[in-house]
N, C-alpha and C positions, 0 to 999 in steps of 0.2 A: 519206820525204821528200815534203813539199807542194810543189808549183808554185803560187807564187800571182802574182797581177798586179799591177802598179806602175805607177805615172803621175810622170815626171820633170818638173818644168817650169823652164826658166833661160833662159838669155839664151848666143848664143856671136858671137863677133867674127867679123865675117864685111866682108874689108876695112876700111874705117873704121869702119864701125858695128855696135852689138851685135843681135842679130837674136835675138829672142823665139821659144824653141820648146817645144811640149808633146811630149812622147814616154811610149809605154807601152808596156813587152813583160810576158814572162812568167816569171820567175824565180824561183830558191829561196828567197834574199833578198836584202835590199836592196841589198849588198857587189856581186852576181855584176848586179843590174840596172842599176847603176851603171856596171860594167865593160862590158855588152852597149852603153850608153848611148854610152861614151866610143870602141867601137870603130865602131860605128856611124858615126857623128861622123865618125873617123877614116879612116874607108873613105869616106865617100859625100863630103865635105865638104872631106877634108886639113884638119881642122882636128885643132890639139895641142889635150893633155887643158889644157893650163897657158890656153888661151882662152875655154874653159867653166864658164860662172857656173851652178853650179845653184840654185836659190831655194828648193824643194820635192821632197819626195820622199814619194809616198806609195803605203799599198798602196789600192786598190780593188776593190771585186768584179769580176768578169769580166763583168757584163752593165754595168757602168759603160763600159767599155772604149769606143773612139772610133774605132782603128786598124781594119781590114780584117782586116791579119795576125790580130792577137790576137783577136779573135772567134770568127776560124776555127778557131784552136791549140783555141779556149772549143768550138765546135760550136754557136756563136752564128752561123744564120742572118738575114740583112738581109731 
C-alpha cells in the first residue's frame, strides 16, 4: 500500500459566510483523504460534514506540498 498526498480545496460556512480553504494530508486514497479532511474540520472548526463545499481534489507529489505537517511525514526539510 502507497501513501500518497492530496491537496483538498473548498469553501466551508464558517457563521454567515463561506470561508475558502486549501488542505493537504497524506493518504491511501482519496476516500480516507477526504475523511482525514472532514474530521479535521470537525475537530478544529465544529463544523458538520453537510457545511463543506469541496471544489477539488487532487493528488500531488509530496515536494508540491505546502503544509509543515506533510513535508515532514515527506522528510521534506524547509
Amino acid at each position: 500500500m502507497e501513501i500518497k498526498t492530496f491537496r483538498i480545496k473548498g469553501k466551508f460556512k464558517m457563521g454567515e459566510r463561506m470561508q475558502p480553504f486549501v488542505w493537504e494530508c497524506r493518504a491511501v486514497d482519496s476516500g480516507r483523504a477526504t475523511e482525514k479532511m472532514f474530521l479535521e474540520f470537525g475537530s478544529r472548526h465544529g463544523t458538520k460534514r453537510n457545511r463543506i463545499r469541496i471544489s477539488s481534489l487532487e493528488e500531488i507529489k509530496p515536494e508540491e506540498a505546502e503544509r509543515p505537517e506533510v513535508k515532514f511525514y515527506v522528510g521534506i526539510e524547509d
